[in-house]
C-alpha positions as CSV (number, residue, x, y, z in Angstrom):
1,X,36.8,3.3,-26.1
2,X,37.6,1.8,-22.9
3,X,34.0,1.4,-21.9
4,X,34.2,-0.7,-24.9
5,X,37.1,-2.7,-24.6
6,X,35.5,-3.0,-20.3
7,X,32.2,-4.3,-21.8
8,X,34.3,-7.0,-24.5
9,X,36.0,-8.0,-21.3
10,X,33.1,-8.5,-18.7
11,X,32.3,-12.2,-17.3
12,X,29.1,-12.3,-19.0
13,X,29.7,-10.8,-22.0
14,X,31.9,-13.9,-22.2
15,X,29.9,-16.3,-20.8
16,X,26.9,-15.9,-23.3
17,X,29.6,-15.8,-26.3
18,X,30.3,-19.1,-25.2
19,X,26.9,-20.1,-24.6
20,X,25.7,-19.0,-28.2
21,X,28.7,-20.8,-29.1
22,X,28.1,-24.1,-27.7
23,X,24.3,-24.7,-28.5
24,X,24.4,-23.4,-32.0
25,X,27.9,-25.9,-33.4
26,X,26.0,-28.9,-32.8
27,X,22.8,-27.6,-35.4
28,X,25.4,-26.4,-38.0
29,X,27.3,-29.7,-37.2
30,X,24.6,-31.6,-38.0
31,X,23.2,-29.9,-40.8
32,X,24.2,-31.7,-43.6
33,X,22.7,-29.0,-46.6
34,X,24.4,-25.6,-47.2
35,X,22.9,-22.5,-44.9
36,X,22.3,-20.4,-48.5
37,X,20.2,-23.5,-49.7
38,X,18.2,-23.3,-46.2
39,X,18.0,-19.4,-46.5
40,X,16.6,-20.0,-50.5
41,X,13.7,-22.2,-49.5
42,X,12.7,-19.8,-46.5
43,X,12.8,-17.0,-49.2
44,X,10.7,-19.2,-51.1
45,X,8.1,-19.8,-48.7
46,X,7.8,-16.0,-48.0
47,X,7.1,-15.8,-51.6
48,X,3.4,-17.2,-51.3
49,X,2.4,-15.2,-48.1
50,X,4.0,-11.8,-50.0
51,X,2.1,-12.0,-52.9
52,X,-1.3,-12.9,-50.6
53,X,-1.1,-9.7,-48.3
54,X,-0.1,-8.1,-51.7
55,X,-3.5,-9.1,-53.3
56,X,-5.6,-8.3,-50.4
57,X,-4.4,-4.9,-49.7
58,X,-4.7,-4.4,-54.0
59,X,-8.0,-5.9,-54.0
60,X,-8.8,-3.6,-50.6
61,X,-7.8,-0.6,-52.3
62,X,-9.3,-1.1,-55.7
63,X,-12.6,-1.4,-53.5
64,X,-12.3,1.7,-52.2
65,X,-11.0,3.3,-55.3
66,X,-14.1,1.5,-56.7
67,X,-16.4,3.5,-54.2
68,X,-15.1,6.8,-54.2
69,X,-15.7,7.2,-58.0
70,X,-19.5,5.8,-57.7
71,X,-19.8,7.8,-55.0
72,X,-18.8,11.0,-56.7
73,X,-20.1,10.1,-59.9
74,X,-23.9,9.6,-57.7
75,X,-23.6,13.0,-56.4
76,X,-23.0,14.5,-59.2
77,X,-25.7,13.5,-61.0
């Protein structure tokens, strides 16, 4: 615990605290649009890329579904 309360406690733990601090009041100061708004149209945008790499590795394994099943089916005949 007093490793802990040490660490808290040390200049530089401190100083970057502040630093964070300082450079990130001004873009939530001037932001003028709520965060869960900004966080909603990020979401959003994932959306499109989610349900690309979904397709691709669907479409990529339906291939080689595809193949496996001709491929058995040739050798068996």
């Amino acid at each position: 615990m007093n490793a802990i309360k040490k660490m808290a406690n040390a200049v530089n733990t401190k100083t970057t605290a502040f630093a964070v601090a300082v450079t990130t009041m001004p873009v939530f100061a001037m932001a003028n649009t709520d965060p869960a708004v900004v966080a909603a149209e990020k979401i959003e945008g994932l959306t499109t890329g989610v349900a690309l790499v979904g397709g691709a590795i669907l479409g990529v394994t339906l291939a080689a579904v595809g193949f496996f099943v001709i491929n058995r089916m040739a050798k068996r005949a």
